[in-house]
C-alpha positions as CSV (number, residue, x, y, z in Angstrom):
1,X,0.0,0.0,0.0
2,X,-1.0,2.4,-1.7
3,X,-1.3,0.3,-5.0
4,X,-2.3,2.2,-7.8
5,X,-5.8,2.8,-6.9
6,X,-4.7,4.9,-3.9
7,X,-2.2,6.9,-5.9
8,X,-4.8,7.6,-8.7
9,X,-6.9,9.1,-5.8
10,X,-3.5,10.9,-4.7
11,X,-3.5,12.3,-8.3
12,X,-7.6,13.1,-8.2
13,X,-7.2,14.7,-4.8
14,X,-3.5,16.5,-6.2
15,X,-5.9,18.0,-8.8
16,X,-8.6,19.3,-7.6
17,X,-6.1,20.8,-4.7
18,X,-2.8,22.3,-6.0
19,X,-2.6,22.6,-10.0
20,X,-2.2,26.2,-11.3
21,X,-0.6,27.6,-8.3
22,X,2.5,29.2,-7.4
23,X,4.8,27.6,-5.1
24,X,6.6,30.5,-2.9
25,X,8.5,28.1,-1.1
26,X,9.4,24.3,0.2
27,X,10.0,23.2,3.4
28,X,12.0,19.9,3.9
29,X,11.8,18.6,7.1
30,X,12.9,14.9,6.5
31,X,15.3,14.6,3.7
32,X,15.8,11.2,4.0
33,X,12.5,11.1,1.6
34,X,14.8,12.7,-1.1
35,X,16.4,11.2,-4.0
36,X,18.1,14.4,-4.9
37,X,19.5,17.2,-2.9
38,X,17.6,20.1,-1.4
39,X,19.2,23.0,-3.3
40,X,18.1,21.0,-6.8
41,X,14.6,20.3,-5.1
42,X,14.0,24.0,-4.5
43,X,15.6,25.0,-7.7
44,X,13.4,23.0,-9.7
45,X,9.9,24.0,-7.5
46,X,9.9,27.5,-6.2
47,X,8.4,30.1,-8.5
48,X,7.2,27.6,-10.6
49,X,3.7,26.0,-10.9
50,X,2.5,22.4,-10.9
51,X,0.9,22.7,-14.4
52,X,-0.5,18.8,-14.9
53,X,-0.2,15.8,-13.4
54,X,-0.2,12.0,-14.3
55,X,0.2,8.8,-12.8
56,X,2.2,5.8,-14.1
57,X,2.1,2.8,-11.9
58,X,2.6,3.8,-8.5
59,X,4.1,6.9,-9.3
60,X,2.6,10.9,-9.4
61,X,4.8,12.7,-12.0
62,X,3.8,16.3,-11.6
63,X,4.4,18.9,-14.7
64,X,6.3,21.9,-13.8
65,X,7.3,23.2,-17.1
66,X,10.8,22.2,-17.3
67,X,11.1,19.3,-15.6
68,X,8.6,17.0,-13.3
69,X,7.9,16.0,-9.6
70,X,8.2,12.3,-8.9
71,X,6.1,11.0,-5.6
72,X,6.6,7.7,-4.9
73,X,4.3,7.0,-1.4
74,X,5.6,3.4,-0.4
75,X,3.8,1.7,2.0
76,X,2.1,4.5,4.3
77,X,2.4,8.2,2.1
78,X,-0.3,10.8,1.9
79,X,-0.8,13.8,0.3
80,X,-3.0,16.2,2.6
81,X,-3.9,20.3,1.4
82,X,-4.3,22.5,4.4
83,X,-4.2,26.2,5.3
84,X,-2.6,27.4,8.7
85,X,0.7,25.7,10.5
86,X,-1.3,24.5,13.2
87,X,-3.0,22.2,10.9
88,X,0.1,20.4,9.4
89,X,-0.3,16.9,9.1
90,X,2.2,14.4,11.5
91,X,4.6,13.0,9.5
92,X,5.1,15.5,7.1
93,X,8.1,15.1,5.6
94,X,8.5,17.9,2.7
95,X,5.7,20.5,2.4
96,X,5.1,23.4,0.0
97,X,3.7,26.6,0.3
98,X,1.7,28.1,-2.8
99,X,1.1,32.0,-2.5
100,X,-2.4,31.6,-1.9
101,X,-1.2,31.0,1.8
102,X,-2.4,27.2,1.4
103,X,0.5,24.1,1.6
104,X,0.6,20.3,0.3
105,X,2.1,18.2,2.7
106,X,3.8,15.1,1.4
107,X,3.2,12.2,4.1
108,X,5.4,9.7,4.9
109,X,5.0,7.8,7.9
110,X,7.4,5.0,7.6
111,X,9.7,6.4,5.5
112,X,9.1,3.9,2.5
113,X,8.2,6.8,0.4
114,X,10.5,9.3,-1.7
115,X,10.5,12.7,-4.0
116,X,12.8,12.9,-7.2
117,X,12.9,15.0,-10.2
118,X,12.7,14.0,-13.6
119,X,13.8,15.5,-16.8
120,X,11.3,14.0,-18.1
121,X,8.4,10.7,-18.0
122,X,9.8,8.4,-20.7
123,X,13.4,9.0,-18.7
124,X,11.7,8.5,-15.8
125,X,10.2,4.9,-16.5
126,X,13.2,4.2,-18.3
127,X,15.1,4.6,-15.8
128,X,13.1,2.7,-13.2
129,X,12.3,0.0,-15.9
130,X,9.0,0.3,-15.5
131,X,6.4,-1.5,-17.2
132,X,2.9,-0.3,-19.0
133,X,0.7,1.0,-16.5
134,X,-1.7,-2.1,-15.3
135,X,-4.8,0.2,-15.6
136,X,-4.1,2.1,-19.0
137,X,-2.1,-0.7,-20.6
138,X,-3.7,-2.3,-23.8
139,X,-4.3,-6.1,-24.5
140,X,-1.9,-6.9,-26.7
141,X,1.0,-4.9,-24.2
142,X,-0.3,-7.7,-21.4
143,X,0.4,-10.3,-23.6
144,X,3.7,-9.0,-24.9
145,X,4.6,-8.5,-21.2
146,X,3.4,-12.0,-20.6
147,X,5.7,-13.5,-23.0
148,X,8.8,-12.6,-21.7
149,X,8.2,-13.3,-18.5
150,X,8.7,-17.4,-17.1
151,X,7.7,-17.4,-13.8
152,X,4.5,-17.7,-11.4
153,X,1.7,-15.7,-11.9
154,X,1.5,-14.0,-8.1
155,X,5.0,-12.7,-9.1
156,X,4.9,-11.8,-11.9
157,X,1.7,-9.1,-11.2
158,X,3.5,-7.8,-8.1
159,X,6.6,-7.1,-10.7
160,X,6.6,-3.5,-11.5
161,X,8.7,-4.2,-14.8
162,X,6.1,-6.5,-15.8
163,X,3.3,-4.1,-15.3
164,X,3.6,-1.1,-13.0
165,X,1.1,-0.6,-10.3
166,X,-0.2,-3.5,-8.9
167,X,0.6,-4.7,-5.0
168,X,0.6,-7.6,-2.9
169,X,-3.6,-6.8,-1.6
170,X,-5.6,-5.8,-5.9
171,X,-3.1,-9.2,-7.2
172,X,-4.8,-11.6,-4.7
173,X,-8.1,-10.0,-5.4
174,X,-7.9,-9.7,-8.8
175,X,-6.3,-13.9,-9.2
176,X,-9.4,-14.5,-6.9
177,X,-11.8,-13.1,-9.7
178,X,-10.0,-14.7,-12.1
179,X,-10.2,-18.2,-10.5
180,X,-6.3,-18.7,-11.2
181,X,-4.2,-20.3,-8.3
182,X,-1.3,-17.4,-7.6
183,X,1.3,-20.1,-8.0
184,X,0.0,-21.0,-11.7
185,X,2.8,-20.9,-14.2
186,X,2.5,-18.1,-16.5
187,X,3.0,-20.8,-19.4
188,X,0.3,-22.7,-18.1
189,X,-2.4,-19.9,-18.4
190,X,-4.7,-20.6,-22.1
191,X,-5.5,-17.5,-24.3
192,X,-9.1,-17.3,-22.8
193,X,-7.8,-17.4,-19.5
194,X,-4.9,-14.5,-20.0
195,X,-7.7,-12.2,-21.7
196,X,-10.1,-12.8,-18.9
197,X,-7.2,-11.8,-16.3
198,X,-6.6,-8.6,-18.1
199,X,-10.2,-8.2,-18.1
200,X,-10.1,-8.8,-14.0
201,X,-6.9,-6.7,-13.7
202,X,-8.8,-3.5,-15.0
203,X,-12.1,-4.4,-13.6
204,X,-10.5,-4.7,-9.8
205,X,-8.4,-1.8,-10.6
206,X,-11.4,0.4,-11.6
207,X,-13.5,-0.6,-8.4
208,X,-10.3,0.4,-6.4
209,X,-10.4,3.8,-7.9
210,X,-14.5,3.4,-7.5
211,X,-13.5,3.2,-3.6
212,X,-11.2,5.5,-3.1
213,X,-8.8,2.8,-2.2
214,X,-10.8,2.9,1.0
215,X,-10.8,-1.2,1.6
216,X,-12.8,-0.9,4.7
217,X,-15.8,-0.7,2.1
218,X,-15.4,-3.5,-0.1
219,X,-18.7,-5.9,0.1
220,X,-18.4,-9.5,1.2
221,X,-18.3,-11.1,-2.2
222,X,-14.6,-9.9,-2.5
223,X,-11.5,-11.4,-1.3
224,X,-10.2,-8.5,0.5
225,X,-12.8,-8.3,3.7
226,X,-11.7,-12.2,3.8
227,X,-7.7,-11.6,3.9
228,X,-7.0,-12.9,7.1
229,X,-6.9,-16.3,9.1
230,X,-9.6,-18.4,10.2
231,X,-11.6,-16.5,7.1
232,X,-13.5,-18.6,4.5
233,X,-14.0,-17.8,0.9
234,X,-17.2,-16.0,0.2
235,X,-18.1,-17.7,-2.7
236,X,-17.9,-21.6,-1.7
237,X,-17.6,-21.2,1.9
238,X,-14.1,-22.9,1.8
239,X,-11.3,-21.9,4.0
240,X,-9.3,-19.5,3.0
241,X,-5.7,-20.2,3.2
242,X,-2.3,-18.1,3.8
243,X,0.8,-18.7,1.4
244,X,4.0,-17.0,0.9
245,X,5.9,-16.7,-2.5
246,X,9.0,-14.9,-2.3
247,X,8.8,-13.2,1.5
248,X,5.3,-12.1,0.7
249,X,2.0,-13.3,2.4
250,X,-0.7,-13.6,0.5
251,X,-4.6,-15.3,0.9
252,X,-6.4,-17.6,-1.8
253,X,-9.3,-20.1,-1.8
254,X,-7.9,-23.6,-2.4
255,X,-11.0,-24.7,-3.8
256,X,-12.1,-21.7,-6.0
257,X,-8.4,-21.1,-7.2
258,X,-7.4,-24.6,-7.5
């Protein structure tokens, strides 16, 4: 967390929230968070505006004429638009001040998170070998992706250079929908079977955005109220079971998923 639902409601919320305005000033107060130094940070931001935004993956990459804002949010970021210094969000770690007298905190409580600049997005996901966006990628790009990969399927979605934006909480779900067992061979998945998962992939995805990324909403017939032990799948009434694959946990339904 946050997968790329909960960034494209960063983006959304980014938005409606900060575009068009003047940035007076920014005030790192973790640097830690930065992958480039302060003076090159400020350089690049103050006086300038943040003229458009887009999302690629997990990623924000913000437009400010010259160059762009990278916000990565790891496992606990936030992005939170507030007026006075009293009302600065905990865990801020690098805030900026438009001339309107509001601010946009960037939120990191873990530390997972990072800012960069960019010269620009094709540099950017070159650089982080990034694959087509899970959400805005076409058919035939899954299935080229597909066929360079040879390895399980659970792995292979949580892969960023497979397909950018997809996490360890939407892949369970969206395997789950598609009735595929997250340790299935990628060679092993038929033609119908690979277009319905693309179908699932955007479909998940799209309720995700739906939501807000809020997963404390999700009705029963998903996976993800069910994540947890002693759970049972809400479809056959099975128990669902734990597994790890490569240091993650993940939760299936050994009947439905078989």
């Amino acid at each position: 967390m946050p997968e790329l639902p909960e960034v494209e409601t960063f983006k959304r919320y980014f938005d409606k929230t900060s575009l068009n305005q003047i940035i007076k000033a920014v005030n790192v107060i973790d640097n830690r968070v930065l992958n480039i130094d302060e003076i090159h940070l400020r350089k690049s931001v103050v006086n300038h505006k943040f003229e458009s935004s887009t999302r690629h993956g997990k990623y924000l990459l913000v437009n400010l004429g010259q160059n762009y804002l990278i916000m990565h949010f790891g496992m606990t970021g936030d992005l939170e638009y507030y007026h006075t210094k009293d009302d600065e969000p905990k865990y801020s770690k690098v805030v900026f001040h438009f001339k309107n007298d509001f601010n946009l905190a960037y939120i990191s409580l873990r530390m997972f998170g990072s800012i960069d600049i960019a010269d620009s997005i094709e540099d950017f996901i070159k650089k982080k070998k990034l694959g087509p966006d899970a959400f805005k990628m076409s058919l035939e790009q899954f299935k080229g992706a597909l066929k360079r990969r040879n390895a399980i399927i659970k792995n292979a979605l949580l892969n960023q250079d497979f397909i950018a934006g997809i996490g360890n909480i939407y892949s369970d779900e969206i395997l789950f929908k598609s009735k595929i067992n997250p340790k299935t061979k990628i060679d092993l998945i038929d033609e119908s079977k690979v277009k319905e998962l693309f179908t699932n992939i955007k479909e998940v995805l799209q309720f995700g955005i739906n939501k807000q990324g809020d997963l404390s909403t999700y009705p029963d017939h998903f996976l993800i109220p069910h994540r947890k032990k002693e759970e049972r799948c809400p479809i056959c009434d099975y128990e669902i079971e734990r597994y790890e694959i490569s240091g993650r946990h993940g939760f299936y339904c050994p009947n439905c998923q078989e």
